[in-house]
MOPAC internal coordinates of N, CA, C and O (Angstrom, degrees):
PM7 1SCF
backbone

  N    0.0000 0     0.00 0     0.00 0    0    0    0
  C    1.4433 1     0.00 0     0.00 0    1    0    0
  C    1.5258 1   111.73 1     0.00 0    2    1    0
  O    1.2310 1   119.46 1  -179.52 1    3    2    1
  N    1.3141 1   118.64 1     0.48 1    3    2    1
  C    1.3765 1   117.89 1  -157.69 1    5    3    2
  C    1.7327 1   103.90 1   -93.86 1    6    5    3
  O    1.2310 1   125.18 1   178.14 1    7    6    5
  N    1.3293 1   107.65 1    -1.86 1    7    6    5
  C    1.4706 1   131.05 1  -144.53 1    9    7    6
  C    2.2072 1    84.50 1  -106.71 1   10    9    7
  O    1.2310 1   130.22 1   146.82 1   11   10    9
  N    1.5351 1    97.89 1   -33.18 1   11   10    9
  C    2.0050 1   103.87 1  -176.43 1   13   11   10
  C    1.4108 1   118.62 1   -75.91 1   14   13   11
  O    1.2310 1   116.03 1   -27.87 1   15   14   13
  N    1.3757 1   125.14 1   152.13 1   15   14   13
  C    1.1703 1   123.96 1  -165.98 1   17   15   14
  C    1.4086 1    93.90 1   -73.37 1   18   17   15
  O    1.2310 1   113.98 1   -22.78 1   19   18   17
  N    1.5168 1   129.00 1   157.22 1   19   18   17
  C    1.5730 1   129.03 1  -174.61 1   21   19   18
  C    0.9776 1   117.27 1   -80.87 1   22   21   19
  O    1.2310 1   117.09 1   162.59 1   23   22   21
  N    1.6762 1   123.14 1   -17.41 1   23   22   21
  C    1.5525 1   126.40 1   167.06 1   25   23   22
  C    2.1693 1   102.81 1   -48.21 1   26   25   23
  O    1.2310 1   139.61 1   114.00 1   27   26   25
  N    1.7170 1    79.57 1   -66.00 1   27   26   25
  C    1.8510 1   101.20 1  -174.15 1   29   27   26
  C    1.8348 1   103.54 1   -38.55 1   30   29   27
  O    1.2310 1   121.79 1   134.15 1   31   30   29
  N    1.4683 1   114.18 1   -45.85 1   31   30   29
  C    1.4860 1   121.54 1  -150.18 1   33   31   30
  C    1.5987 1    80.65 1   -82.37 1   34   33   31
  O    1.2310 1   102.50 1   142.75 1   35   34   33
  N    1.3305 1   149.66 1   -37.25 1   35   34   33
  C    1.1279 1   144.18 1  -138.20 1   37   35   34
  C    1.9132 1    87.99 1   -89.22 1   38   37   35
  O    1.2310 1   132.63 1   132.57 1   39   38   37
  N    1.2443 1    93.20 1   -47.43 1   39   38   37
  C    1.8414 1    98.40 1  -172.10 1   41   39   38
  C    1.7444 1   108.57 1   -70.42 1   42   41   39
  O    1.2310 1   117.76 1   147.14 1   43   42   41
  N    1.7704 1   121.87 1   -32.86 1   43   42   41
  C    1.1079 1   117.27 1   160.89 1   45   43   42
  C    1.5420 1   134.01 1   -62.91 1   46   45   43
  O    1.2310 1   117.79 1   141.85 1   47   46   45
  N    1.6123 1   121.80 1   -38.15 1   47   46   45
  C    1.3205 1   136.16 1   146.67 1   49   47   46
  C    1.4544 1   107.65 1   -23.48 1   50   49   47
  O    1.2310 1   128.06 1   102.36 1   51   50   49
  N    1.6895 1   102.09 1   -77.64 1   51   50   49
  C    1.7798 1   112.48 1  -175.98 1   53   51   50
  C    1.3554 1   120.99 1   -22.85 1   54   53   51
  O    1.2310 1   133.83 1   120.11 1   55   54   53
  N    2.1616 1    90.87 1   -59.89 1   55   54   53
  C    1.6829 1   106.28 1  -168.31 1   57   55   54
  C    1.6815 1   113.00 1   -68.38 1   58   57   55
  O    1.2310 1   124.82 1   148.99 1   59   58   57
  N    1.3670 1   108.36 1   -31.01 1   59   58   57
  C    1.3895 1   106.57 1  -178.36 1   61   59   58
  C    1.2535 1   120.66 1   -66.14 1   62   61   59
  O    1.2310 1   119.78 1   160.10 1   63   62   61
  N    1.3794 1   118.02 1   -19.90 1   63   62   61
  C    1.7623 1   132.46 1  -167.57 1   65   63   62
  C    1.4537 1    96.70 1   -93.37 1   66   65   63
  O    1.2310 1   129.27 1   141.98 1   67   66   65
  N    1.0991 1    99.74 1   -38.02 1   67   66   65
  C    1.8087 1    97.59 1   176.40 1   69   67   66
  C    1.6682 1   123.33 1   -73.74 1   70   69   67
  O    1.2310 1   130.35 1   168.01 1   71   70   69
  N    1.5427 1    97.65 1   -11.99 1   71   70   69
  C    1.6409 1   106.79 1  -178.76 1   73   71   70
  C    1.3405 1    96.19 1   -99.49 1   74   73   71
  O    1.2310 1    96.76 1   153.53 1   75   74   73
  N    1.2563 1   158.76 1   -26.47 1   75   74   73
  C    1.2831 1   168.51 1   -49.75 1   77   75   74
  C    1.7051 1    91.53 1   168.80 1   78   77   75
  O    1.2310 1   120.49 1   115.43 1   79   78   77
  N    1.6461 1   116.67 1   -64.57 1   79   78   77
  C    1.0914 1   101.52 1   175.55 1   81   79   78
  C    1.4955 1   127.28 1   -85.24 1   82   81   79
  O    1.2310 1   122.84 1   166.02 1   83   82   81
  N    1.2630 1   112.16 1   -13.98 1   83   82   81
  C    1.9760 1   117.05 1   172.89 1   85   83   82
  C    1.3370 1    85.47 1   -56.83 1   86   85   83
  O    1.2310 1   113.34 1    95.48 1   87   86   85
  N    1.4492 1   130.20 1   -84.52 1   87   86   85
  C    1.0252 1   139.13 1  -158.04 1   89   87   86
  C    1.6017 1   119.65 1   -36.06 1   90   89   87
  O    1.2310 1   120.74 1   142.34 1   91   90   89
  N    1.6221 1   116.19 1   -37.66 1   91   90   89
  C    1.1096 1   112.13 1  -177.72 1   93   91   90
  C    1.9056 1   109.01 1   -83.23 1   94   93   91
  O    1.2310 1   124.58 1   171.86 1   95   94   93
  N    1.6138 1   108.81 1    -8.14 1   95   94   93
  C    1.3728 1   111.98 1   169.63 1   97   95   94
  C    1.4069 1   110.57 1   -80.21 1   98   97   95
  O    1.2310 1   110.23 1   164.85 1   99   98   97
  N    1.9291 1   135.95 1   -15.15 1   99   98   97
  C    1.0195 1   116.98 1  -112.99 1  101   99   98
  C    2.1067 1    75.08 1  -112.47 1  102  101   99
  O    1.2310 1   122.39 1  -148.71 1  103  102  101
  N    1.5572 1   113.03 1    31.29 1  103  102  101
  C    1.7411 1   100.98 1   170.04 1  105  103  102
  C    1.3556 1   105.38 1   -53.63 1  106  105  103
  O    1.2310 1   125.89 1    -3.11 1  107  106  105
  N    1.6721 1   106.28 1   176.89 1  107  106  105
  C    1.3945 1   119.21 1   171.53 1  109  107  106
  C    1.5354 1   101.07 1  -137.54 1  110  109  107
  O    1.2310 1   106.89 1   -13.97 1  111  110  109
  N    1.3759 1   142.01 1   166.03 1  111  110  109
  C    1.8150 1   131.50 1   179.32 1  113  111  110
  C    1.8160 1    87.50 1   -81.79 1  114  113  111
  O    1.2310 1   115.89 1  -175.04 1  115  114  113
  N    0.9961 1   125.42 1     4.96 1  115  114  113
  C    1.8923 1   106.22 1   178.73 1  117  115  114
  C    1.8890 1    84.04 1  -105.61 1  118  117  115
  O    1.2310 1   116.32 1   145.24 1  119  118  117
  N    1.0003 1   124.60 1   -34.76 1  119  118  117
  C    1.7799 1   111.43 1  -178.78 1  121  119  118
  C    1.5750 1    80.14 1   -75.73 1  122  121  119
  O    1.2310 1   103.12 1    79.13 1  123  122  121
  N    0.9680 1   148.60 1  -100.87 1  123  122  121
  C    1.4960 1   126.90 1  -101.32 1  125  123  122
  C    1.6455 1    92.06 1   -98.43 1  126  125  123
  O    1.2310 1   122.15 1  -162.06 1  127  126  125
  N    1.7002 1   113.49 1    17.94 1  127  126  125
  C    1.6317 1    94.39 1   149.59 1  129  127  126
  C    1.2818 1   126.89 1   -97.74 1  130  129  127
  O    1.2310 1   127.67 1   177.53 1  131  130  129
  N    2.1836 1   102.85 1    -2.47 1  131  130  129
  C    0.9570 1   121.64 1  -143.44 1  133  131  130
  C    2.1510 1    79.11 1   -89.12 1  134  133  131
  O    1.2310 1   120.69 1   129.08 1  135  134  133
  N    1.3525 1   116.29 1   -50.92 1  135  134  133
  C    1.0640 1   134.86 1   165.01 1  137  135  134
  C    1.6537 1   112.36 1   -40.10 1  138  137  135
  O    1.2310 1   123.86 1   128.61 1  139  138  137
  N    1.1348 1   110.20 1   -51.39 1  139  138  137
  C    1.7949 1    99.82 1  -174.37 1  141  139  138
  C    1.3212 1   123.70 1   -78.52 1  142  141  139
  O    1.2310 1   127.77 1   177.81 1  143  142  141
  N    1.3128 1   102.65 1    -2.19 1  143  142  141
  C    1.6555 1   139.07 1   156.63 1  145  143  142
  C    1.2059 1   121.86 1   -39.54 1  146  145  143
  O    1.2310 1   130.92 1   113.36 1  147  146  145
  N    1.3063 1    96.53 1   -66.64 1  147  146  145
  C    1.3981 1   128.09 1  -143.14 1  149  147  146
  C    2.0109 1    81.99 1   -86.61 1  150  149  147
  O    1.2310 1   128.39 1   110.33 1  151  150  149
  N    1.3390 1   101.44 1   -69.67 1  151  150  149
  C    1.5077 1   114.18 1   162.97 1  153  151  150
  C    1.4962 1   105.46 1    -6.27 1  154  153  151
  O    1.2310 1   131.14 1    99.89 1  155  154  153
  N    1.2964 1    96.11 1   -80.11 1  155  154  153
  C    2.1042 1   114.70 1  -173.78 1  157  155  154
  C    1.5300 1    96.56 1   -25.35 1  158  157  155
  O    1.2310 1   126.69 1   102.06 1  159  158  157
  N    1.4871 1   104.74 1   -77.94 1  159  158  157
  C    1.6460 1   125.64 1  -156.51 1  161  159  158
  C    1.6310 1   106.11 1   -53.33 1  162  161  159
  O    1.2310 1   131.16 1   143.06 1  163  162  161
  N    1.2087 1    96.06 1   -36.94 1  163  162  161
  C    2.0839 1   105.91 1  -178.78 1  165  163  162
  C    1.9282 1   102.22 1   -65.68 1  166  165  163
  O    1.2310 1   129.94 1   121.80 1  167  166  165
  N    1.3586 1    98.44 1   -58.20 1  167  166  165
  C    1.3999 1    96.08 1   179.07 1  169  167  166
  C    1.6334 1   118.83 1   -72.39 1  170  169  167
  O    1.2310 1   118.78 1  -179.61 1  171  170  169
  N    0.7839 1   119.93 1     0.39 1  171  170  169
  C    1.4018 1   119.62 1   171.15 1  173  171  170
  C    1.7242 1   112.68 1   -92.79 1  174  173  171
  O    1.2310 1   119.36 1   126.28 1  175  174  173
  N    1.3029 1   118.83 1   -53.72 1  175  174  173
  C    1.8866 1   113.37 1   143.68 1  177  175  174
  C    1.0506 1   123.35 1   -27.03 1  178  177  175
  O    1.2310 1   120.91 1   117.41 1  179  178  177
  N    1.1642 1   115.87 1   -62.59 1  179  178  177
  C    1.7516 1   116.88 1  -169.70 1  181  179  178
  C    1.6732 1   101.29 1   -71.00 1  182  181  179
  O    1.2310 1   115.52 1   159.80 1  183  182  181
  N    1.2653 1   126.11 1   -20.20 1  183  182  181
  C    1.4256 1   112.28 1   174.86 1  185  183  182
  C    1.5505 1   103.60 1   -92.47 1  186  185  183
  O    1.2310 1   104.46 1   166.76 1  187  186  185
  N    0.8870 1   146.30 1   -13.24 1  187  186  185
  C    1.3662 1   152.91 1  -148.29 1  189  187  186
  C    2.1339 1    84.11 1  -105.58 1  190  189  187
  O    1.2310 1   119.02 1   125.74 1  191  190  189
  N    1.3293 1   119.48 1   -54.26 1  191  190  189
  C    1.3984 1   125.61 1  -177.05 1  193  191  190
  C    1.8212 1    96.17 1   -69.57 1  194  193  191
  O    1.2310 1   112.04 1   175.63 1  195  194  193
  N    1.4662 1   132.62 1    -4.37 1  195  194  193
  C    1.6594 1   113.48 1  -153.97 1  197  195  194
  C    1.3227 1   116.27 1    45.23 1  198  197  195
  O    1.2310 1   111.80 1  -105.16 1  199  198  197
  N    1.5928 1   133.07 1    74.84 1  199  198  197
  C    0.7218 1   134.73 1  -158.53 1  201  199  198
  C    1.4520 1   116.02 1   174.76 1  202  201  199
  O    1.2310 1   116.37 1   -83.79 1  203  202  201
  N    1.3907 1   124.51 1    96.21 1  203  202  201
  C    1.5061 1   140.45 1   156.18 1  205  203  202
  C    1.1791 1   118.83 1     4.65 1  206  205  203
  O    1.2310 1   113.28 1   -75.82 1  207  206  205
  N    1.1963 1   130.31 1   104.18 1  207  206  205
  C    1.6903 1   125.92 1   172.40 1  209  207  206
  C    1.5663 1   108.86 1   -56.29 1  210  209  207
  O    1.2310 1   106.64 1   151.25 1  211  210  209
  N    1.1637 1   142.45 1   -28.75 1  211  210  209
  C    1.3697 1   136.12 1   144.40 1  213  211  210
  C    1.5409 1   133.95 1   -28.02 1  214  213  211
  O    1.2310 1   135.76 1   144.71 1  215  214  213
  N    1.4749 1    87.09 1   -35.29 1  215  214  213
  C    1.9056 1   102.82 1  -175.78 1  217  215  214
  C    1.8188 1    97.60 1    58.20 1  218  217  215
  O    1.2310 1   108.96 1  -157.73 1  219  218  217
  N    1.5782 1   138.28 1    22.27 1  219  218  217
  C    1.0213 1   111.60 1   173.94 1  221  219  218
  C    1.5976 1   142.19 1  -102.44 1  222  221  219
  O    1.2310 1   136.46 1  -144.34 1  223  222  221
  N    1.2976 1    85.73 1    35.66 1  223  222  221
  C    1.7757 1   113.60 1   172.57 1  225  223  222
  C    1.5269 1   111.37 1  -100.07 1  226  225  223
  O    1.2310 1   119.71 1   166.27 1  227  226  225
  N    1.5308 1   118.15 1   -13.73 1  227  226  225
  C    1.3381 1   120.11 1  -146.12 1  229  227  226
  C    1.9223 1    84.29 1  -108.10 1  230  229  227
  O    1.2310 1   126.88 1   -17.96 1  231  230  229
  N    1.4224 1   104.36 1   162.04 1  231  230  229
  C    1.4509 1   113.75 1   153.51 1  233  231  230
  C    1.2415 1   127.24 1   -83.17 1  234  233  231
  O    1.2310 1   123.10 1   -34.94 1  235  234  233
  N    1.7679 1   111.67 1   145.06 1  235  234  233
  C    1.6359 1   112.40 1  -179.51 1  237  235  234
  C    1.3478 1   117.11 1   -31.51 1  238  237  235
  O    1.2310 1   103.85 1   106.72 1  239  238  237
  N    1.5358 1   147.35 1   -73.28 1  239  238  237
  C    1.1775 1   154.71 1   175.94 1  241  239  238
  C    1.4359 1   108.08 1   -44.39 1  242  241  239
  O    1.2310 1   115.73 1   158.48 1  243  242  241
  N    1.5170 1   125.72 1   -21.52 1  243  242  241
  C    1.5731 1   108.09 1   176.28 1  245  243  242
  C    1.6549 1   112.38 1   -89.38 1  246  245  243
  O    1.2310 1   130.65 1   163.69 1  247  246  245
  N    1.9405 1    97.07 1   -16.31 1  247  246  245
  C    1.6033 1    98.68 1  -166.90 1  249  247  246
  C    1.6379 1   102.72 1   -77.76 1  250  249  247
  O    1.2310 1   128.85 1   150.31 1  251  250  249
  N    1.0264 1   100.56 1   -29.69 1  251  250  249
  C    1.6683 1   117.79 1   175.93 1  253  251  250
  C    1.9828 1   106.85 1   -57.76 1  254  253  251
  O    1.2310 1   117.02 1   130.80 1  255  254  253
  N    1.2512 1   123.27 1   -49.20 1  255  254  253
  C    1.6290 1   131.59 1  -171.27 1  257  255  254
  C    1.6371 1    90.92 1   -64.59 1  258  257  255
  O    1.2310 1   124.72 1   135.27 1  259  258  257
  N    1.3475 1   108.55 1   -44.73 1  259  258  257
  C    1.6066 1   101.28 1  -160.92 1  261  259  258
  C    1.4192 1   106.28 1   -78.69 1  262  261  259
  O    1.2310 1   117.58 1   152.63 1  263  262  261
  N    1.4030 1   122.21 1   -27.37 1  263  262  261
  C    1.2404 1   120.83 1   177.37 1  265  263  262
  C    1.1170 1   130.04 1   -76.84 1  266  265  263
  O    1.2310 1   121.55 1   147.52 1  267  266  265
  N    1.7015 1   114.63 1   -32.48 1  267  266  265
  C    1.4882 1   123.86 1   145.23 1  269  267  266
  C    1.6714 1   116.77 1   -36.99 1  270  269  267
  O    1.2310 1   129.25 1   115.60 1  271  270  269
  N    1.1949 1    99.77 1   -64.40 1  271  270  269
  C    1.8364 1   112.91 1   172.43 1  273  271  270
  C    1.1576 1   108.66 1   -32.80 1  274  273  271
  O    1.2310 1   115.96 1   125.52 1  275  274  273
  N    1.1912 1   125.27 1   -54.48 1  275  274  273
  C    1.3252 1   152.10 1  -148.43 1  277  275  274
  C    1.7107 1    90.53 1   -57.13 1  278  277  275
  O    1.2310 1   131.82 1   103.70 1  279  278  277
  N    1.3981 1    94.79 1   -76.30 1  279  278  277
  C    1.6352 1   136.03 1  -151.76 1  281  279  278
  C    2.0410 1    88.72 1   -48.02 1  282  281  279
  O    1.2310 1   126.53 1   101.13 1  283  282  281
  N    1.4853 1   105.04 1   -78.87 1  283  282  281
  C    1.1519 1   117.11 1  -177.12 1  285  283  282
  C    1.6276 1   104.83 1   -27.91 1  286  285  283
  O    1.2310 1   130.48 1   105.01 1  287  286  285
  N    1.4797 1    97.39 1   -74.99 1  287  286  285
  C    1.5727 1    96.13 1  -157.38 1  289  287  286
  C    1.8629 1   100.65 1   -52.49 1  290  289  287
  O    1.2310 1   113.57 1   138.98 1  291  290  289
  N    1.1305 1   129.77 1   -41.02 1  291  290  289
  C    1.2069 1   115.87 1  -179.02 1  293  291  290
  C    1.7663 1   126.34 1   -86.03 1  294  293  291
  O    1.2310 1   120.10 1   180.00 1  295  294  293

C-alpha cells in the first residue's frame, strides 16, 4: 500500500476497517456453537498433555508441534 497515493490509502485504510468490523459482527448461533466446539475438543488435549489451552508457558516451536498435533488429529 505504500506504493498508493495517501488520499487513495486513507479511503482504503477506512474501507478495510469498515469490512473488518461487519465481519467481526457477521457470527451466526450455528458458528459460534460451531466454535465452542471446537473450543471443547482443544481444551480437552491440552488437559490430557498437562498443559494450558493458551500454550503460554510453552516456546514458539513447541506451540507450533502441538498445534500441528492438534490440527491432524482433529
Amino acid at each position: 500500500m505504500e506504493n498508493v497515493d495517501p488520499c487513495d490509502r486513507e479511503n482504503l485504510c477506512a474501507d478495510l476497517s469498515l469490512g473488518l468490523q461487519v465481519a467481526n459482527t457477521a457470527n451466526t448461533t450455528k458458528r459460534d456453537a460451531a466454535n465452542a466446539k471446537i473450543f471443547g475438543i482443544w481444551n480437552t488435549f491440552c488437559k490430557k498433555l498437562n498443559q494450558p489451552c493458551t500454550l503460554g508457558n510453552l516456546k514458539p516451536e513447541h506451540k507450533l508441534c502441538l498445534l500441528i498435533i492438534f490440527g491432524v488429529r482433529y
